[in-house]
N, C-alpha and C positions, 0 to 999 in steps of 0.2 A: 226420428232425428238421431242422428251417430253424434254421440258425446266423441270430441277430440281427442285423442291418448296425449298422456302428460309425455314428451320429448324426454328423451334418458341421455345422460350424460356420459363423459367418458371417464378412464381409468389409465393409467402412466405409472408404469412401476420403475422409478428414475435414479440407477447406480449414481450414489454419493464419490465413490473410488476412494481414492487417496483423502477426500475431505478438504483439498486445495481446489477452491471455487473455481479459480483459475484453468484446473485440468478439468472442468466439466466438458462432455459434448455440448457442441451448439444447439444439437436436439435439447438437450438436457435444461441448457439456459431458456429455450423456448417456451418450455412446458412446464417449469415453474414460475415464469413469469405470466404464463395466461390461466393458472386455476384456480378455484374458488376454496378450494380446500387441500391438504397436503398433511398424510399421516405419515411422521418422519420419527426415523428412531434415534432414541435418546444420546448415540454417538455420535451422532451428525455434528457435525462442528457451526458455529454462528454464521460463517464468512459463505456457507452453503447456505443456512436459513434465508440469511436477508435477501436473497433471491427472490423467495416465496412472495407471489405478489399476495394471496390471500390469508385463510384463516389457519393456523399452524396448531395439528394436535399431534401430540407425542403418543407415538405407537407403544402398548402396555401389552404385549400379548400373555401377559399373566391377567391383568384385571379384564380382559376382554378378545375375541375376534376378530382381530384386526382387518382380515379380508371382509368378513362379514358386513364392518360398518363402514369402510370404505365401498363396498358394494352398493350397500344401503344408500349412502347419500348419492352414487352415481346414477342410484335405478331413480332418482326423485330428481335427477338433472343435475348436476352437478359437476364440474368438472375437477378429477380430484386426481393425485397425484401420490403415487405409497414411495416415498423418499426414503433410501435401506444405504447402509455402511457396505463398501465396498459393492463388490455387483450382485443385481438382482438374482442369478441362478448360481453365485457362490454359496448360496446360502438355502438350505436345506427347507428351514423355515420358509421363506419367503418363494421360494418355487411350489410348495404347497397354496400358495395363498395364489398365483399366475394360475396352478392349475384350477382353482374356486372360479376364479375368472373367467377361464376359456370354458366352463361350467354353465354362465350366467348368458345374460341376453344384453351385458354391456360390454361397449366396444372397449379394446382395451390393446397397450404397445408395452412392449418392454426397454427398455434404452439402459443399453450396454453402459459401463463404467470400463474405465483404463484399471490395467490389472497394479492392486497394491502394491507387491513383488516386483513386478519388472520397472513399474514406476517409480520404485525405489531407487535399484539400482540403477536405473539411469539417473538419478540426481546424485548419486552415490558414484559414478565413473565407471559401472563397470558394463565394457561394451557385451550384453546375454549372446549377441548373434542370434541369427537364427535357424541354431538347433539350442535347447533349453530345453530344462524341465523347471516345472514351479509347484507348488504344494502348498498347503496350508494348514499346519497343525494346531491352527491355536484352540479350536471346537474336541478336540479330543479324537483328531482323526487318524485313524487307524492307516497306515502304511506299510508296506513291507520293505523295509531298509535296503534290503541286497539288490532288489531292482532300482533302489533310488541310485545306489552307490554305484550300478554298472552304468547308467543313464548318462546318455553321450551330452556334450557341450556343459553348459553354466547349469551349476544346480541351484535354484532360488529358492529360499525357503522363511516362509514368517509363520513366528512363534513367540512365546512366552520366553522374554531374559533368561527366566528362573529355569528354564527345559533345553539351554539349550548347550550346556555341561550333556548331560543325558542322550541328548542328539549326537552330538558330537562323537562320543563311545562309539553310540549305535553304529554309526555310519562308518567308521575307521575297523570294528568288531566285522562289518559287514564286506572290505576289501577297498576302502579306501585310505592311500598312504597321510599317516599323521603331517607331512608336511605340504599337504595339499592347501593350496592358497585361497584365504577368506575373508571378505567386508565383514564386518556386523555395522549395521546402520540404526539408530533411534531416532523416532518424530522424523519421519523417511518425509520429505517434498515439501519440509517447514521448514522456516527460518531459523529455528532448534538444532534443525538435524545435526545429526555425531555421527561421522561413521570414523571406523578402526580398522586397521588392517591386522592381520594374522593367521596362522595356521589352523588348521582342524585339529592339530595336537592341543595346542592353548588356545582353544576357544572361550574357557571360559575366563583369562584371563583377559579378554581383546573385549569383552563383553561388560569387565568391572565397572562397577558405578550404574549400569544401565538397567530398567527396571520396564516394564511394561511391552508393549510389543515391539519383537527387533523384525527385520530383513537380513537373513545372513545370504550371502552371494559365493559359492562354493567352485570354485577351478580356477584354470590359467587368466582369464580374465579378470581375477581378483586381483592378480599381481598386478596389474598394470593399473590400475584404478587410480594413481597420481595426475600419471598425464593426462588423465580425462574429467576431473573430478572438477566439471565447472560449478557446480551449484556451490558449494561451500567455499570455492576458493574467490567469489565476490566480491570488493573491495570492501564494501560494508557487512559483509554476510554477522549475524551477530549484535550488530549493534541496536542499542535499544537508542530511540532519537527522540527528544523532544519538541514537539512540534507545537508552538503557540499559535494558533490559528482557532477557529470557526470550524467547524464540519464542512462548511459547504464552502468554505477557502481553502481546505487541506488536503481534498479530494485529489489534488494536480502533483502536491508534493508527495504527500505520503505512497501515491503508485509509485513515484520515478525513487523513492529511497525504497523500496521494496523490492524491486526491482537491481538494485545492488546488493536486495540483500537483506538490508537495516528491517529493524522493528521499530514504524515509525506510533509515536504515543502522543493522539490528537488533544491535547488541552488549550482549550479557548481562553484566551484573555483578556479577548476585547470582544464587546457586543455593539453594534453595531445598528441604531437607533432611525429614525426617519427624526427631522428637526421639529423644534418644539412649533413650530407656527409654519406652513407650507408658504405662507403669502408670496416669500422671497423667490421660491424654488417656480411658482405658479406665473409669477410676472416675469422669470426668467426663460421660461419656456415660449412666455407669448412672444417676448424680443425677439427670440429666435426664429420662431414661426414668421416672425413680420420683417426679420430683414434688419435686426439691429446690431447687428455680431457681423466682425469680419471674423474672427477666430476663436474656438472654443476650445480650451485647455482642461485634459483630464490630466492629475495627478497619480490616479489611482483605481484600481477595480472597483473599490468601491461607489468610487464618485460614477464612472459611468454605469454598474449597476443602478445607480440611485436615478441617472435622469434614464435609463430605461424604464424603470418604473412608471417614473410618471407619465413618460412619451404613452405607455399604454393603458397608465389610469385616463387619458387624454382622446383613446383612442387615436394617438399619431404614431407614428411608423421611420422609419429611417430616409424616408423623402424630405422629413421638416429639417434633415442638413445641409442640403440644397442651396450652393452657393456659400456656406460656410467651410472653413478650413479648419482642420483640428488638429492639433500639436496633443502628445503623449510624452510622456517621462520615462518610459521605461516600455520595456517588450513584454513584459505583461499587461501595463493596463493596453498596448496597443492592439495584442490581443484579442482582449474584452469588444474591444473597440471592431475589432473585425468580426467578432460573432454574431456584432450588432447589423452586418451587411456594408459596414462603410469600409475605407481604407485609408490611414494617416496620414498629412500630408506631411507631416515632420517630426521626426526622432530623433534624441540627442545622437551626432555621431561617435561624440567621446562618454565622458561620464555617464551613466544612465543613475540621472537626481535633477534634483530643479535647477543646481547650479549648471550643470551638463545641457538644459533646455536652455537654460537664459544663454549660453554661450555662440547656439546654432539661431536664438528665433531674429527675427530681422526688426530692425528697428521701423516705429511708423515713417510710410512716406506718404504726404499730402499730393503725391501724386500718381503715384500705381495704388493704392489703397484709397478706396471710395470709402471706406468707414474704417473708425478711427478707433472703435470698443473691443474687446476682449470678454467674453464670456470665461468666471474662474469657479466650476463648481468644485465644492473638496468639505473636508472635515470640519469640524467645529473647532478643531484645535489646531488645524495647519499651522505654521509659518508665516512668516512675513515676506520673506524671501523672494518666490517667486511674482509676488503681487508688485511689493517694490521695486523689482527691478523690469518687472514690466514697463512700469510705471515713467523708468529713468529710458527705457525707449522710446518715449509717447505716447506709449498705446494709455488710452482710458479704461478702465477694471471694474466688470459689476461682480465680485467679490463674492460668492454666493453659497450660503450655508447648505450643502445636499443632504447630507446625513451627520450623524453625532457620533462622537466616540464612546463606549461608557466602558469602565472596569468591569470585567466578567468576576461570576463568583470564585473563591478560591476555590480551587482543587481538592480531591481527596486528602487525605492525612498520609495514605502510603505514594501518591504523588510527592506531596512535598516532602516527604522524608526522601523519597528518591530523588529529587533535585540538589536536596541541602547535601547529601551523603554520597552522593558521585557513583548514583544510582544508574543515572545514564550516562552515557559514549557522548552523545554528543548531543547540543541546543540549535535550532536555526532558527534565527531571528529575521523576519519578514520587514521589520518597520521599526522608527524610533516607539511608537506606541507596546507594541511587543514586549520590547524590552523592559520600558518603563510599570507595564500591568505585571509580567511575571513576577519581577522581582517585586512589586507589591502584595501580590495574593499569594507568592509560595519562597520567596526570598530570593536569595542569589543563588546563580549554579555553582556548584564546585569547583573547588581551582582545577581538578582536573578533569573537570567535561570540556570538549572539545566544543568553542562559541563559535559559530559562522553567521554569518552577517551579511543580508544582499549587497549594500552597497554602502557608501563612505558616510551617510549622515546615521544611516543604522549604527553603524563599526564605532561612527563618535556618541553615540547616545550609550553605547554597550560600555567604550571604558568612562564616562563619565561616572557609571556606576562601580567604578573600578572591575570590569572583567576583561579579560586578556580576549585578544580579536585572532583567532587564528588561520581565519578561515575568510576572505572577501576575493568574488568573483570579479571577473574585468567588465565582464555585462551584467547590469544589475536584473535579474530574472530568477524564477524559480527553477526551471532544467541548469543556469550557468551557476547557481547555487548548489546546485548536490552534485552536478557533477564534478565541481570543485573541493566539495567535501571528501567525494571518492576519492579524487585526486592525494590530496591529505594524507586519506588512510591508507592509500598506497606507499606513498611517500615515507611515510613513518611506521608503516611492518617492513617493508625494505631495511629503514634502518634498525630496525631492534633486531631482525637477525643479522645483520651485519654485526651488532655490538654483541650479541649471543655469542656467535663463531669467534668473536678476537678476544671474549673474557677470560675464556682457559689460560691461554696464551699467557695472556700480562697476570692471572695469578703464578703461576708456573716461575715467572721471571721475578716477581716480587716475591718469591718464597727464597729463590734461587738467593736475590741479592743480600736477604736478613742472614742465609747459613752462612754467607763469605763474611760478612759481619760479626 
């Protein structure tokens, strides 16, 4: 009898690049989402980790062999993953460990990374072209200057802040003229990033302040780095945003402010409960199923999360609305609502708030309407509002508790210092609830954090608390909220260089009018 051979695993040596998840290949995203294990070095940034669908050990090539037990758990089946800072064959080390591999009797791929350097400077504005040269000094590597210096098109070069006074010499020593045109960039492809414009002569004065690895971008191309310099010049680029929400409610916003830019800072404020006794939710389900609803009314994500829930603690499916008509409040929960497979029959046209629903929904008629109920699942703390004025249509209301609201814990201690201290640019407020938890568990924002607010019962619950509303969208919604924010901050860097340029001026003129005085 032939014993089975144990099936051998694979190996995926998967360039991190720049460390922005975002610029990973798709190969890249693939292959560490299907491995069992993943030896990732210590520079690898978190927003790459949480990728990793499996078990994550930090590569130690001082305490150990890294190819060695990467190899090891592949030859026992494994499927594993060697996760390296920048690209796998920039690295001297780690092309030793590919060749251990192509050594071994496991299969194994390399997957490319976008190079640091030119992915800089293109976040950085400066168009490389392509003819370039790129380099990278930071490992102590040996160059010879004069050929860098005669090397046609953009010179790209990442190094140590501290080396690059020293470079600078080198290269001007070597027959490049001092007023040759250069970026220096920091935290190249982050929400951080800094870049500088200046010469090769004052390099190391375009570099002041900056510490840790730069990208310097060397030639004509550097001059021009204004008009192209989309990445920083974002409407939010910079901003640190407070975002009160859930994890799994913030996922929508915190992209679309990242995406302008913003550093969005997820603190939950409200947790979000199943009701203390199902009976209500369980008997409202069966109405539904049997025909006792002409229309069901969601207020909010949450409430139609909560009867998805049960629809599939129930084993039922989006057939049980069959004949029922559903009114939404806003273009988010109708959203929610179409991920469920349905599609709304009514959305406020003006307002998006309850009063906005009550304004469009139709009053009972005892004769195009065969039933006469409403179905209202929502919060344990809603309103009165929408039920009452249902109510003053004709419609009959089973009122129904779906979920609870509870205050989440407070925050950190340098959260709330950063809130009370005008730590953040700016707050968005999702809900009257938001409002009312933050300034419970971390106090109020600063007079000068920028408050935005989806819509009019948020904006009245925000200054109830005395906060200034600066920011409310015309459609109540999470995209019509930030991009009204951008809006803002566009609006208001406009005007601070306008008041910048006209301040000389009226100094000039008030100094003028005290000497005739």
């Amino acid at each position: 009898m032939t014993r089975a051979r144990k099936s051998v695993g694979r190996l995926s040596f998967v360039g991190a690049g720049t460390g922005d998840a975002g610029l990973l290949t798709v190969r890249a995203v693939e292959v560490l989402a299907g491995v069992d294990i993943a030896f990732v070095d210590g520079s690898v940034p978190p927003a790459v980790r949480e990728l990793i669908a499996g078990e994550v050990r930090i590569a130690d090539p001082v305490a150990g062999d890294v190819a060695k037990s990467a190899l090891t758990e592949a030859r026992n089946g494994a499927v594993v993953a060697r996760v390296v800072a920048g690209d796998p064959f920039f690295s001297e080390a780690v092309t030793k460990e590919v060749q251990a591999a192509a050594k071994s009797v496991v299969p194994y791929e390399v997957i490319p990374a976008l190079s640091e350097g030119v992915a800089t400077a293109c976040y950085a504005g400066v168009a490389a072209g392509p003819v370039h040269t790129e380099v990278d000094l930071r490992e102590g590597t040996v160059v010879d200057f004069e050929s860098l210096a005669g090397a046609p098109g953009t010179l790209i070069i990442t190094l140590e802040a501290a080396d690059l006074a020293s470079t600078a010499e080198q290269l001007v020593a070597s027959g490049l003229k001092p007023d040759t045109p250069l970026t220096v960039t920091s935290a190249g492809t982050s929400t951080a990033q800094v870049t500088v414009g200046g010469t090769l002569g004052d390099a190391e004065l375009a570099a002041a302040g900056m510490y840790g690895q730069v990208v310097v971008a060397i030639g004509k191309a550097a001059a021009s780095r204004d008009k192209l310099a989309w990445w920083e010049s974002r409407a939010l680029f910079g901003w640190k945003i407070l975002v009160p929400r859930t994890k799994e409610q913030a996922g929508a916003m915190s992209e679309r402010l990242r995406e302008y830019g913003a550093v969005p800072v997820e603190v939950p404020t409200i947790a979000v409960e199943p009701p203390r006794t199902p009976t209500q939710m369980e008997r409202a389900l069966k109405g539904l199923v049997t025909g006792r609803y002409e229309w069901i009314v969601f207020t909010s994500t949450n409430a139609v999360k909560a009867v998805r829930e049960k629809f599939e603690e129930f084993g039922l499916d989006a057939r049980a609305f069959a004949g029922v008509k559903i009114a939404c409040v806003g273009e988010s929960t109708a959203d929610a609502v179409r991920a469920f497979g349905i599609r709304p029959e009514l959305l406020p046209t003006g307002e998006q708030s309850s009063e906005g629903l009550l304004a469009d929904f139709p009053p009972y008629d005892d004769v195009l309407d065969p039933i006469d109920r409403i179905l209202l699942p929502r919060a344990d703390i809603a309103t009165e509002t929408l039920a009452e004025g249902l109510r003053q249509r004709g419609w009959e209301i089973d009122d129904v508790t779906a979920y609870r609201t509870v205050r989440a814990a407070p925050p950190a201690a340098e959260i709330r210092d950063a809130i009370k201290s005008g730590g953040f640019q700016a707050v968005c407020f999702t809900s009257s609830s938001t409002v009312r938890n933050l300034v419970g568990i971390a106090g109020k924002p600063h007079s000068r954090t920028v408050v935005a607010c989806i819509g009019p019962q948020t904006a009245a619950t925000a200054r109830e608390f005395g906060l200034r509303v600066d920011v409310q969208p015309e459609t109540a919604s999470v995209p019509a909220l930030i991009d009204a924010l951008a809006e803002f901050a566009v609006k208001r860097a406009q005007e601070e260089r306008e008041k910048a340029a006209t301040a000389p001026a009226r100094r000039t003129r008030s100094t003028r009018t005290r000497a005739v005085r």
